[in-house]
VOLOZA-492124 format. One record per residue (C-alpha): residue number from 0; residue in three letters; chain; y negated, x, z. Coordinates in nm, 3 decimals, decimal comma. Layout:
<pts>
NUM ALA A Y X Z
...
</pts>
This chain:
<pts>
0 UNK A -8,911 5,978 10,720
1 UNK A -9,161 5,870 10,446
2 UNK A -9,446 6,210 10,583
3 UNK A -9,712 6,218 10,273
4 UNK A -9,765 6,615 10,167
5 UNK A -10,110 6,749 10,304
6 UNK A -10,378 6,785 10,024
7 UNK A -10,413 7,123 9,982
8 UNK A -10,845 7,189 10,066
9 UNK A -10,916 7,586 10,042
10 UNK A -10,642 7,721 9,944
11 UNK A -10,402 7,936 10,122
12 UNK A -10,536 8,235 10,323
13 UNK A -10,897 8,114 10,227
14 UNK A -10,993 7,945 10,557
15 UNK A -10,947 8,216 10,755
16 UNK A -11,217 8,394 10,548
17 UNK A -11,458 8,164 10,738
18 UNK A -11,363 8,296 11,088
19 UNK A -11,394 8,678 11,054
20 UNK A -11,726 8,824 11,126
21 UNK A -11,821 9,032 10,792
22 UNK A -11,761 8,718 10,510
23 UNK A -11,776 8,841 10,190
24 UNK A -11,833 8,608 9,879
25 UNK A -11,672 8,851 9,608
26 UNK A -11,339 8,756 9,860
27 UNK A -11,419 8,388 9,809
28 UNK A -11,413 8,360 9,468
29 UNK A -11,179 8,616 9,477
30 UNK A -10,932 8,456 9,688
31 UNK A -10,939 8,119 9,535
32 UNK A -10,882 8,264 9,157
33 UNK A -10,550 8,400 9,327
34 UNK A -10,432 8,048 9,481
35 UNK A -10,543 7,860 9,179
36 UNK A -10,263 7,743 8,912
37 UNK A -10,335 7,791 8,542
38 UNK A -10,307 7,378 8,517
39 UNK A -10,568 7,370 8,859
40 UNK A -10,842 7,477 8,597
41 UNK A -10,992 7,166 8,443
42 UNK A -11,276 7,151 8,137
43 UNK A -11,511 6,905 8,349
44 UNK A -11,845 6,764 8,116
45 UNK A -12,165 6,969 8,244
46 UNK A -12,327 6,615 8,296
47 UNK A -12,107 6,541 8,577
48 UNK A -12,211 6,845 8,758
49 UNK A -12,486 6,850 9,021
50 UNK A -12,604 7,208 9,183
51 UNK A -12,504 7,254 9,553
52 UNK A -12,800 7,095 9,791
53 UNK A -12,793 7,400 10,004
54 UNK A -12,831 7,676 9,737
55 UNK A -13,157 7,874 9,885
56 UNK A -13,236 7,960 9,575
57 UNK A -13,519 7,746 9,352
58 UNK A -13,611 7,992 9,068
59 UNK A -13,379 8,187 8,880
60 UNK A -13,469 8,507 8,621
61 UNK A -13,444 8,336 8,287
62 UNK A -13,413 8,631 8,081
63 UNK A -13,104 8,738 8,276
64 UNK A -13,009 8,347 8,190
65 UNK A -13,070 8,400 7,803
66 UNK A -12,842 8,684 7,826
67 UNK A -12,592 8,514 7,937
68 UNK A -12,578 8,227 7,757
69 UNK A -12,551 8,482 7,429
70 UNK A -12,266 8,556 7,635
71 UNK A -12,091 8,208 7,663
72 UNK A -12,171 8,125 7,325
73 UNK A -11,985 8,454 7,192
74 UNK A -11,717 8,459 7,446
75 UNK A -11,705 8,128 7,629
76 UNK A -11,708 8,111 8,012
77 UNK A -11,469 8,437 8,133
78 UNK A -11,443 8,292 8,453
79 UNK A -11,406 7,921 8,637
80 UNK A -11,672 7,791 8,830
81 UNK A -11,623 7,639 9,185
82 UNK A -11,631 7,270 9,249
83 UNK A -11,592 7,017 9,555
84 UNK A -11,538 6,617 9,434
85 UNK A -11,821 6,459 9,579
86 UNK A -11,898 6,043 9,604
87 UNK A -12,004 6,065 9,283
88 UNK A -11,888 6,341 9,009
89 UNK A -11,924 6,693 9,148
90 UNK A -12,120 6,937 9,313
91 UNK A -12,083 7,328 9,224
92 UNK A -11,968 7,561 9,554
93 UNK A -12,009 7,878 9,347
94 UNK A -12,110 7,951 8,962
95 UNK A -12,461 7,810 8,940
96 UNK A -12,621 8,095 8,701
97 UNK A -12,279 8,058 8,513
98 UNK A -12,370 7,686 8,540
99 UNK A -12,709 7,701 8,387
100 UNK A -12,630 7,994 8,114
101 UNK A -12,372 7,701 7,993
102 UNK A -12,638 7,435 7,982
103 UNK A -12,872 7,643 7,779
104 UNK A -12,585 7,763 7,525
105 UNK A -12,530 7,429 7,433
106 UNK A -12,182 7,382 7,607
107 UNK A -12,120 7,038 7,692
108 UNK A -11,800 7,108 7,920
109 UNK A -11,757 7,432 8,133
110 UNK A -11,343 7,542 8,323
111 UNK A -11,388 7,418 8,724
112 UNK A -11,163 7,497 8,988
113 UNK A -11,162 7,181 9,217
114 UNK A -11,163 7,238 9,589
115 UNK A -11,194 7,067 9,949
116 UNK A -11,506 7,214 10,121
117 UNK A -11,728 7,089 10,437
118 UNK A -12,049 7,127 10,447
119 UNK A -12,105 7,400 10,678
120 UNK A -11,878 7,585 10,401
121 UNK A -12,070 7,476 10,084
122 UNK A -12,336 7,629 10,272
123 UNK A -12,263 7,957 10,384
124 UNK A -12,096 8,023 10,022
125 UNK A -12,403 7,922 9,872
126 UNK A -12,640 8,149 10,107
127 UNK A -12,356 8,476 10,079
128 UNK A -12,374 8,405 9,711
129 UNK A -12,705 8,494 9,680
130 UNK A -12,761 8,776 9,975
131 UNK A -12,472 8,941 9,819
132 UNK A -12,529 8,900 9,437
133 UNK A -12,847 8,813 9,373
134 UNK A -13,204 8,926 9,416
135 UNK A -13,357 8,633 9,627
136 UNK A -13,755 8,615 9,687
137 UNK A -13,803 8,707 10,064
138 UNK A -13,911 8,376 10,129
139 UNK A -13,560 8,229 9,987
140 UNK A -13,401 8,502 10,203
141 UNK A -13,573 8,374 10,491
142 UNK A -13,520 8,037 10,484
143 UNK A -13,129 8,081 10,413
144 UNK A -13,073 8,278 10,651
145 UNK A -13,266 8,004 10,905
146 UNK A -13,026 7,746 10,740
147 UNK A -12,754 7,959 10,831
148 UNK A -12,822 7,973 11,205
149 UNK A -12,963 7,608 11,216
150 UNK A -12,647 7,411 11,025
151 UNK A -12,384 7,648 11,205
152 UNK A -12,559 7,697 11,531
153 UNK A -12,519 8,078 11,508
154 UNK A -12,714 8,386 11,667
155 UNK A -12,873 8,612 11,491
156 UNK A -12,625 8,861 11,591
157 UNK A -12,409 8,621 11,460
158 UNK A -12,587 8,622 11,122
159 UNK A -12,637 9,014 11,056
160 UNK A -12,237 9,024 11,159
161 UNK A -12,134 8,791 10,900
162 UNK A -12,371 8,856 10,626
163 UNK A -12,337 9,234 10,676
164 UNK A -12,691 9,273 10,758
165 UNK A -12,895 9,440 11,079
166 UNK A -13,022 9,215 11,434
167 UNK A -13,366 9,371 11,333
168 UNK A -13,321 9,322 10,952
169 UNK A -13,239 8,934 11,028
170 UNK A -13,544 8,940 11,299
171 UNK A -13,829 9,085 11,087
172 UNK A -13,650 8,840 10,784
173 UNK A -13,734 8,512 11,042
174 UNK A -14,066 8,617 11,070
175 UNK A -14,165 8,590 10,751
176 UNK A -14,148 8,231 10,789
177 UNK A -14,461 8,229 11,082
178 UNK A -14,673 8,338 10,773
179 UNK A -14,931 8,079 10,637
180 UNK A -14,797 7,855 10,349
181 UNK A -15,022 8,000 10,081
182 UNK A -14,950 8,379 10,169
183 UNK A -14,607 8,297 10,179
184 UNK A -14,651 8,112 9,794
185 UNK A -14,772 8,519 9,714
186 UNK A -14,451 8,629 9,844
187 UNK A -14,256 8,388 9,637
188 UNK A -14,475 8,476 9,314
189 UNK A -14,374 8,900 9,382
190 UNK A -14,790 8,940 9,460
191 UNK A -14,674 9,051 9,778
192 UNK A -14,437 9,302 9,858
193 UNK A -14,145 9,204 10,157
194 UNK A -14,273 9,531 10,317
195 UNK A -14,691 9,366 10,310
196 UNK A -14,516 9,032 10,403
197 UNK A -14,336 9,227 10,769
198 UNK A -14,708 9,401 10,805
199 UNK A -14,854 9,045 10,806
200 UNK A -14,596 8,843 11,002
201 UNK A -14,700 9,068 11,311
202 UNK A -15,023 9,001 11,279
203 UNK A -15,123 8,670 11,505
204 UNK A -15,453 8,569 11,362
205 UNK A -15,378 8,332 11,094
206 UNK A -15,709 8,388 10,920
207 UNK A -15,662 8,771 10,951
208 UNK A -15,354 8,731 10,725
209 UNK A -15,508 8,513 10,455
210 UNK A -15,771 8,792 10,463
211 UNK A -15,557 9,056 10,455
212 UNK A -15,344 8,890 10,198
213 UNK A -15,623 8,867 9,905
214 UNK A -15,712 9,198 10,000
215 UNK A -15,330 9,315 9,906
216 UNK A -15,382 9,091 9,554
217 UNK A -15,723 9,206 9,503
218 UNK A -15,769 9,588 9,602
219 UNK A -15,412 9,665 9,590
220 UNK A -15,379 9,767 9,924
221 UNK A -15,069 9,947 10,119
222 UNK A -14,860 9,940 10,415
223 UNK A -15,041 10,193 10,574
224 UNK A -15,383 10,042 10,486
225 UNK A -15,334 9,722 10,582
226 UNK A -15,191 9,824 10,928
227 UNK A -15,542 10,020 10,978
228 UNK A -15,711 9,748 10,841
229 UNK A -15,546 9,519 11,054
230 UNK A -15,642 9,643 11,389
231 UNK A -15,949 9,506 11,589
232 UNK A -16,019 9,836 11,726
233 UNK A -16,012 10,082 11,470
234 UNK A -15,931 10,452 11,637
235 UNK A -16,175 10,744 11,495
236 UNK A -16,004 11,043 11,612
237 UNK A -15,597 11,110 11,660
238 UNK A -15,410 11,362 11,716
239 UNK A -15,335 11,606 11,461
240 UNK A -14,965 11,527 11,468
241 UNK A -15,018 11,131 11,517
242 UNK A -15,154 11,133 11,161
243 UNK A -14,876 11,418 11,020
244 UNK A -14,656 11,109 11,151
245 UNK A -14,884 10,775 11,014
246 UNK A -14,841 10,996 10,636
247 UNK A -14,417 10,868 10,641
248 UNK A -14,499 10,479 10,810
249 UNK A -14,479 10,367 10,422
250 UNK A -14,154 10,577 10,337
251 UNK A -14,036 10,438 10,705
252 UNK A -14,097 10,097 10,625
253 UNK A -13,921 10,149 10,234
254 UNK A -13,633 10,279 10,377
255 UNK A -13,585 10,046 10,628
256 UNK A -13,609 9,723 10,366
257 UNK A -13,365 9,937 10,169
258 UNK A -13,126 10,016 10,406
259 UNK A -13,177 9,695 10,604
260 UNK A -13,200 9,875 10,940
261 UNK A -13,503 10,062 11,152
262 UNK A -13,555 10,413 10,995
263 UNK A -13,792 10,695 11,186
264 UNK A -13,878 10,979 11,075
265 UNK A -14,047 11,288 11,265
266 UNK A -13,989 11,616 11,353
267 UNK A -13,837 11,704 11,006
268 UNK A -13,566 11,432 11,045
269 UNK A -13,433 11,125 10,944
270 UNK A -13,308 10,862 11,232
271 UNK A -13,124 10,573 11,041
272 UNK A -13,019 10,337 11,312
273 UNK A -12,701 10,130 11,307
274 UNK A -12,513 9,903 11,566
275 UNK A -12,150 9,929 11,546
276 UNK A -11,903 10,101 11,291
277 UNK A -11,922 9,793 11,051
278 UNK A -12,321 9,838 11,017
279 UNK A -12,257 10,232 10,958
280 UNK A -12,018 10,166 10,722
281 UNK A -12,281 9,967 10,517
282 UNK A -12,554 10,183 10,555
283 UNK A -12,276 10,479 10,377
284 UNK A -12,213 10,207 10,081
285 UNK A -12,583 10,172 10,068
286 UNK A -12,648 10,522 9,996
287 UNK A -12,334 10,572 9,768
288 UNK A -12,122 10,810 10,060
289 UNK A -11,807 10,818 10,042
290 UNK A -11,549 10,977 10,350
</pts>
């Protein structure tokens, strides 16, 4: 019986990383450094190298670049990048900064790992990558995040499970993208902060949130001011206690794009939200708790 071997794709124990909930990309990388062989790790020419078509990410900081191509020119490329064969040369799974910080200290070859990946796989890596290790604009966020759900026909439950994120921190993330192109261009350029960009998205009036979104440029204004200024109606008189309460919406709405999950807080406390023991345990690595 003449069977041919299977190819070997992932990697053992690697594909299974794609079917638990919580998908880490540290474990990724991680995972396939463990299954590799010393002789798997091949010097491939930076010219035969394309970046992964469904990295979210379009700008990266190019000081933090510069750094590390001083880096790589003192101490070479510490660790392999990722790499599926594609028709023609190869596409990078994972590595892209390490990628670029090559490019710009003059390397002409950089150490790949070669692996089997579909699609959907390239990716999720490529969106986790970034969530997890990066500092994406909001926008980027956004739209990743959309890709997610769109390519693998997941929930948003789905999402916030796997990306370690909360329902409401995916939800307000979505609605970002209802926000006019050119406020949306501020939110790329860090004019407008992701807490501004939330304010706005509720808003329906399109024209209301170009408005309100040269006023935030222009007269610097906050959360709390563009929610009053925001309102058809404006309200003279509230309660004495309805205002105590308005004085933390800012701090509210901080805390809740830091901790990724709705934060209230009245009556001298703070309510942190969280959906299941996962989501609590992230919210206690957020805030540097340990049991």
């Amino acid at each position: 019986m003449n069977e041919q071997p299977k190819r070997r794709a992932l990697g053992r124990g690697l594909e299974e990383l794609f079917n638990i909930e919580d998908i880490n990309y540290d474990k990724i990388e991680e995972k396939i450094m463990e299954t590799a062989d010393e002789s798997e790790i091949k010097e491939i020419p930076i010219e035969k190298l394309r970046v992964n078509p469904y990295q979210p990410r379009k700008t990266f900081n190019e000081e933090s670049l510069r750094e590390l191509a001083e880096s790589i020119k003192e101490h070479g490329v510490i660790q392999p990048i990722i790499v599926k064969k594609s028709i023609k040369d190869y596409e990078i799974v994972a590595g892209e900064r390490r990628y670029r910080a090559s490019k710009l200290a003059g390397k002409t070859t950089i150490p790949c790992i070669i692996r089997d990946f579909t699609d959907e796989q390239m990716m999720e890596i490529a969106v986790l990558e970034n969530l997890q290790r990066e500092d994406l604009n909001s926008i980027e966020e956004a739209l990743g995040i959309e890709a997610l759900m769109r390519n693998l026909n997941l929930t948003q439950e789905q999402v916030a499970k796997r990306i370690g994120k909360s329902r409401s921190y995916i939800t307000n993330m979505l609605g970002l993208l209802n926000l006019p192109a050119e406020v949306k261009e501020l939110v790329k350029k860090g004019k407008i902060s992701t807490s501004h960009a939330r304010t706005l998205s509720k808003i329906e009036d399109k024209e209301k949130i170009v408005e309100l979104a040269d006023k935030i440029v222009n007269e610097n204004l906050n959360v709390r001011q563009i929610e009053e200024v925001s309102k058809e109606t404006p309200k003279r008189v509230k309660q004495q206690h309805t205002e105590k309460n308005r004085e933390y919406q800012q701090l509210e709405q901080e805390l809740t794009d830091y901790l990724g999950t709705r934060v209230k807080i009245k009556n001298k406390k703070i309510e942190i939200n969280y959906e299941n023991d996962n989501d609590l345990n992230r919210i206690l690595e957020i805030i540097n708790f340990n049991k």
